[in-house]
N, C-alpha and C positions, 0 to 999 in steps of 0.2 A: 482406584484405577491408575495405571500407570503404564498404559499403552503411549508408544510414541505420537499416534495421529492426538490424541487426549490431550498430552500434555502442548506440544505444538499450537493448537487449539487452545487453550488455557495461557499459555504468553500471549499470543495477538489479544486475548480478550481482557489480561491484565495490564499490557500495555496501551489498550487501547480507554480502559480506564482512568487509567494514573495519566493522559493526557486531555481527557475530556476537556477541561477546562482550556487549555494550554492550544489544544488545535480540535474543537465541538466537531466539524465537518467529518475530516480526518480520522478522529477515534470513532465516528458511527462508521465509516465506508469497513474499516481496520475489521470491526464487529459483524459485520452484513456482508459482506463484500468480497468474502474467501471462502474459495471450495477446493478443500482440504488443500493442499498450499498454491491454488492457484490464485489468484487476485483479480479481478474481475470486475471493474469498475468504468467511469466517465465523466464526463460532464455536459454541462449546455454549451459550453465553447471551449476554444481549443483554449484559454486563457487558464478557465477554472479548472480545465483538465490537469495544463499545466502547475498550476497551485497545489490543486490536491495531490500530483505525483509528490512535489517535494516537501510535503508536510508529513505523509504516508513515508516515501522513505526518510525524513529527518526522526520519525517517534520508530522506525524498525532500527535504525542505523543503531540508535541512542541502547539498543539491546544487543546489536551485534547481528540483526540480521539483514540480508540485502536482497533489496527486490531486481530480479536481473531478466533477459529474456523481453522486453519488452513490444507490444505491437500494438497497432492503430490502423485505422482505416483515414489520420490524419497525417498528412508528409510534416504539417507545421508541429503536430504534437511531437511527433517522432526526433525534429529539429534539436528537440529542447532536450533528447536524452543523449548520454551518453554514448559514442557509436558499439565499444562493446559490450552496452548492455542489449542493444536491440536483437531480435530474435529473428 
């Protein structure tokens, strides 16, 4: 197969492997946590929200992809992103 959504699909899942070790949280959300390239995740505080955002973009980055458009229902989460990423 070698449809674009496929292979798309098929990097988040190999980079979320080859970092398993490296960031465990992270590579599961990376695995679970995308509908078709939406991202789609959380936390129990804004803190570990904030953790998981930059572990999540440090294992995309490290491929050359960038998660951008960002939104919350938290002002503090929101704080911690960059302003022209927010959505």
């Amino acid at each position: 197969m070698t449809s674009a959504p496929f292979l798309a699909v098929h990097c988040l899942k190999q980079l979320a492997d080859e970092n398993a070790v490296s960031f465990p949280r992270a590579s599961e959300v990376i695995s679970n946590d995308f509908y078709v390239n939406d991202f789609i995740s959380g936390g129990e505080t804004v803190e570990e929200a904030v953790q998981l955002s930059l572990e999540v973009s440090s294992i995309l980055d490290s491929a050359c992809f960038k998660l951008g458009k960002w939104t919350s229902n938290s002002i503090d989460f929101l704080k911690s992103i960059e302003v022209s990423d927010i959505h």
